[in-house]
Structure formats: C-alpha cells, structure tokens
N, C-alpha and C positions, 0 to 999 in steps of 0.2 A: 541602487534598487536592491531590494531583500525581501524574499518570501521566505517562511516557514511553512513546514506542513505539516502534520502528524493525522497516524493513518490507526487508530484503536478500532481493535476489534468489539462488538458490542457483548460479547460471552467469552467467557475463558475457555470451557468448551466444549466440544460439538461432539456428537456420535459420527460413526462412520458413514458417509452420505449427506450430513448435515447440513443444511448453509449459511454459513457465517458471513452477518453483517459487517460490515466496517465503516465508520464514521470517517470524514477527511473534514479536519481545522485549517485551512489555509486564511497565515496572517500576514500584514505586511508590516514586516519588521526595520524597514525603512523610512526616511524623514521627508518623503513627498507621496502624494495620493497616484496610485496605481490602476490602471484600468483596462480593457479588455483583457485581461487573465483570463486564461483558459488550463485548467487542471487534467489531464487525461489519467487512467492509471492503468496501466500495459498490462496487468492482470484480472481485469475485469470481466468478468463472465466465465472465467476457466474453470473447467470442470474437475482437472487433475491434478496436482503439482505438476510441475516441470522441474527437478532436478537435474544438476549441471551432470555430465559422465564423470564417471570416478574410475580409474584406472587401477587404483593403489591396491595391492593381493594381499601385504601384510602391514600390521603396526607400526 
C-alpha cells in the first residue's frame, strides 16, 4: 500500500492576519485500489503557529 500527499499553499503570500488556503493531492501510489482513506491534517483551523521551544542563547 502507498499513499502520497502533497499539501500546496494556494498564495505564496499573505499579510499579517491573512488566511492561507491549502490544497491536499492525495494519490495512491500503489498497485491495488485503496478505500475508506481517510486524510486528517493536525493543523487545520489554527490560528497561530506553534513553534517548537528553543533553548539555544547563542550561534
């Protein structure tokens, strides 16, 4: 089994506030037919980024 996905933005880009669309291509890139697939994307609706903590003081 093989799925691919690819997640394009539909603007390179946005003002500050803005809301940027995103397209999802999911193919199946395997040699039998696939079904109930289900896509979710764990950042959908978010308002803010979430960046990971960063500890590091200097270069």
């Amino acid at each position: 089994m093989g799925i691919g996905i690819i997640k394009t933005a539909t603007s390179r880009r946005a003002s500050p506030g803005q809301a940027v669309l995103y397209e999802l291509e999911v193919v199946n890139t395997g040699a039998i037919e696939l079904t109930g697939i289900v896509v979710s994307d764990p950042l959908l609706g978010v308002k803010k980024p979430r960046w990971p903590a960063c500890n590091r003081t200097s270069a």
